[in-house]
Structure formats: C-alpha cells, structure tokens
C-alpha positions in Angstrom: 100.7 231.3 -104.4 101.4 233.9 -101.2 100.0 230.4 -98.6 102.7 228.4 -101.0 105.5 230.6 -99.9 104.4 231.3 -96.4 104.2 227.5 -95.9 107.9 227.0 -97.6 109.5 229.8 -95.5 107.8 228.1 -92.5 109.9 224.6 -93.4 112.3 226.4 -94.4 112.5 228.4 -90.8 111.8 224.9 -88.8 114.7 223.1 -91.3 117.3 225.7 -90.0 116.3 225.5 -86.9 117.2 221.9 -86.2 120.4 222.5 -88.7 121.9 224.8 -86.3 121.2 223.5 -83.1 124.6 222.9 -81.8 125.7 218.9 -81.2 126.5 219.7 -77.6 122.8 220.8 -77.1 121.2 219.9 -73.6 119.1 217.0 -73.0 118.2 217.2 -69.7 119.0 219.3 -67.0 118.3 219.9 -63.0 119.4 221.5 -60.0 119.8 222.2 -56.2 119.6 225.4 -54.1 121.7 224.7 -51.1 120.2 225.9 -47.6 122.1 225.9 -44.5 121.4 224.3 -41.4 119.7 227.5 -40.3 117.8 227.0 -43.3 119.1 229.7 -45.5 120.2 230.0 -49.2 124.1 229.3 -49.6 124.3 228.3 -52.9 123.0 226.7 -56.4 124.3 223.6 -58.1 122.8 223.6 -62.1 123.4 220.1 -63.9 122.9 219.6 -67.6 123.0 215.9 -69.3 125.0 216.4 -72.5 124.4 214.2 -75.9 127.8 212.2 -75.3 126.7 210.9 -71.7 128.4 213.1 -69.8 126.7 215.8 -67.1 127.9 219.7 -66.5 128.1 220.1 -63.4 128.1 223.8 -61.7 128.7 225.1 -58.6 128.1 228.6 -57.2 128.2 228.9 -52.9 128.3 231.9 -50.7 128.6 232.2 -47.0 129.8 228.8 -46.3 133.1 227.7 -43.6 136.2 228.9 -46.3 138.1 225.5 -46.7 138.1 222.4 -49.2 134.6 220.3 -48.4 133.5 216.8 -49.3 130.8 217.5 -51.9 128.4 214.3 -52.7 125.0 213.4 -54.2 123.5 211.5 -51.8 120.5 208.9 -52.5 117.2 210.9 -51.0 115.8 214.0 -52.4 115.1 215.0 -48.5 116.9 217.8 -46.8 116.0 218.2 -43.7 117.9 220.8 -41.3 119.9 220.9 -39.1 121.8 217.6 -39.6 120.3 216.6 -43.4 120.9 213.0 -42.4 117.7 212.6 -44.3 119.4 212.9 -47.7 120.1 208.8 -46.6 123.9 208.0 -48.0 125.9 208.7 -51.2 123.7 208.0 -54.2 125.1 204.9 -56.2 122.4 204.0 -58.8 120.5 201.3 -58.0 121.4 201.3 -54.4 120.0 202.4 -51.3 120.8 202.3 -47.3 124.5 202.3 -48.4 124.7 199.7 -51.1 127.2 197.8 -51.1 129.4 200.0 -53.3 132.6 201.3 -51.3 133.9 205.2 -51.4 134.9 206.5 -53.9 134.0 204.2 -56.6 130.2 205.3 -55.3 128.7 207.4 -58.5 127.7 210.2 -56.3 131.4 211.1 -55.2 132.6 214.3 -56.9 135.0 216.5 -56.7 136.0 218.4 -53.1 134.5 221.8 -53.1 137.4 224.5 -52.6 135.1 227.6 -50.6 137.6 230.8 -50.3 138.7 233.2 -47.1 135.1 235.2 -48.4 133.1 232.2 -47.9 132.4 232.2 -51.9 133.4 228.9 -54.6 132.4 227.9 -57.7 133.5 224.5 -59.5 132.8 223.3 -62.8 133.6 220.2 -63.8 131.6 216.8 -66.1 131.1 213.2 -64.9 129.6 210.4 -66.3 129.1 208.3 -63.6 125.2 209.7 -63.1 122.7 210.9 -66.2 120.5 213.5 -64.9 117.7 210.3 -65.4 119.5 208.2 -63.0 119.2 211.0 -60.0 115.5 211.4 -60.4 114.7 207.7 -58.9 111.8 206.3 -56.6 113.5 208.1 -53.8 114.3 211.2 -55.8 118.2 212.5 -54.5 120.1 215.7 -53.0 123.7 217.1 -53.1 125.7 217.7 -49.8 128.4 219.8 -48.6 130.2 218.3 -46.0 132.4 220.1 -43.2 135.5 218.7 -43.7 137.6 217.4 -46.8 136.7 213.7 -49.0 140.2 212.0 -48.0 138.6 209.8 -51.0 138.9 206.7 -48.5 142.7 207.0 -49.0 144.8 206.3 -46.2 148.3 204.9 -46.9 149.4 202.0 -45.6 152.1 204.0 -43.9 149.4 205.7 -41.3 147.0 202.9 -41.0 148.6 199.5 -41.4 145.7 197.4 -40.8 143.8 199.8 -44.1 141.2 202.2 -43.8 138.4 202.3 -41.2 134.4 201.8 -41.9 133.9 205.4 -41.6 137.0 206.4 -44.1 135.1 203.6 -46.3 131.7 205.0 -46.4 132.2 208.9 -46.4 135.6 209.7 -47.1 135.6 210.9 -43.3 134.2 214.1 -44.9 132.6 214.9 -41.4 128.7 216.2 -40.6 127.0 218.2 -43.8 126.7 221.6 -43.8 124.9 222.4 -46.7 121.6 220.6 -48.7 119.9 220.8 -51.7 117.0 218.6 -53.1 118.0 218.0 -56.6 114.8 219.0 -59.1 114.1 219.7 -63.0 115.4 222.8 -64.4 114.6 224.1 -67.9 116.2 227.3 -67.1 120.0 225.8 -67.5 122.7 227.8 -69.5 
C-alpha cells in the first residue's frame, strides 16, 4: 500500500509539474560574450526562443565608445580581433557572402545599441525574424557592435538624389566593429 502511494505522489508531483510550467517557458536559448579588439570582455548578449516564435533578446555592455552603435548578427560564428571581419556579413538565413538580401530587411539587423557617457547600455527588445535554430547554421554566427550608428540604409531623397550608396545598402554605413561575440548554447538563461 505505502509503494501505491509513493508511486501516486510521484505522478502526482511530475502532473503538477508540467501543469504549472508557465506558457511563455523557454525553448531554446544562447548567447555571446562580447570581447574588444584588445580582446577583452565588454559585454554579454543572452537570447531565449520563446513558444510563440519570437526571441528575447538581452543586452548588457560596459566600457564601450558612449554613443548609439549599429548592432547586428552577422553570418560566421568567428571573431577574430582586431577588425572581426571574420564574423563574414549580416546573417540572413539561408544566405552567405552577403546574400542577396538588402539592409535592413536582412534578419540579422536589430535595434541600434544606445552605450551612455559611463560606457555602460543595456537593451531589451524580441524579434522574430531569427529562431535561436536558425543562428546555429553550418557556419555557426556572431553579434557585432559597430562604431558608428545603423542609418537603416535610409537616406532621403533630399540628400542623395540618385538613392543610397552600396555601402549605405549593405551595412547601414554603421562603420568598422568594435565589439564581437560568437553566439553559443546557453542553458543558464533567465
């Protein structure tokens, strides 16, 4: 009788368990740890794949240039300093050596990254133009912070009447990167 109601509170335990596991619980998740060109820590960037599609993503940096910076995932999990032209271009599933997929509409293009007088930022925002899946391709990927602002490839007609140039098109003329991190599993996401 006592193994009866050891096994039935064990059930029961497991039943509750999945009952009250939240419907925004984590599928996947990942991140980056952000090194300088010097090759030390600036920064960690946690991503978690939610149930509806979409993916967290999280940004913490210290000691960086204060101002707004382009901030991408770019298509090779390589970061090699100083220049991390080894991250390859912006990461567009699919696509590698630039694609053929213009900026912005790339799905690596996020949000600028807003770094303050103290060198600190943080940013939280969710896309769904990546799953955490997508990022870990045959060429794995890595997130960049640029040294200038992502103009977004806008330039009004007003200022450039003959539309905007190839650089404009490909990087959002977010300048050299400052700042890489190979993006890798994470099971330690909160």
């Amino acid at each position: 009788m006592k193994l009866h109601r050891l096994v039935l509170v064990v059930i029961l335990s497991a039943s509750l368990g999945v009952i009250s596991t939240p419907t925004g619980a984590h599928e996947a998740s990942a991140k980056a740890e952000l090194q300088n060109a010097a090759g030390q820590p600036v920064g960690v960037i946690k991503l978690n794949q939610k149930k509806d599609g979409t993916v967290m993503v999280r940004v913490k940096v210290h000691d960086l240039p204060p101002g707004f910076h382009g901030f991408h995932v770019h298509e090779t999990g390589i970061c090699t300093p100083p220049s991390f032209t080894s991250a390859g271009f912006h990461f567009h599933p699919g696509e590698t050596g630039g694609g053929g997929t213009p900026h912005p509409s790339e799905a690596g293009d996020m949000p600028v990254l807003l770094v303050n007088a103290d060198g600190t930022g943080e940013a939280r925002f969710k896309t769904d133009r990546f799953t955490i899946a997508d990022l870990f391709d045959a060429h794995g990927s890595a997130i960049i912070v640029h040294a200038n602002p992502d103009n977004y490839a806008n330039i009004p007609t007003r200022y450039a009447p003959t539309g905007p140039d190839a650089t404009t098109l490909n990087t959002g003329d977010a300048g050299g990167r400052i700042a890489c991190g190979v993006i890798e599993g994470d099971e330690s996401f909160d």
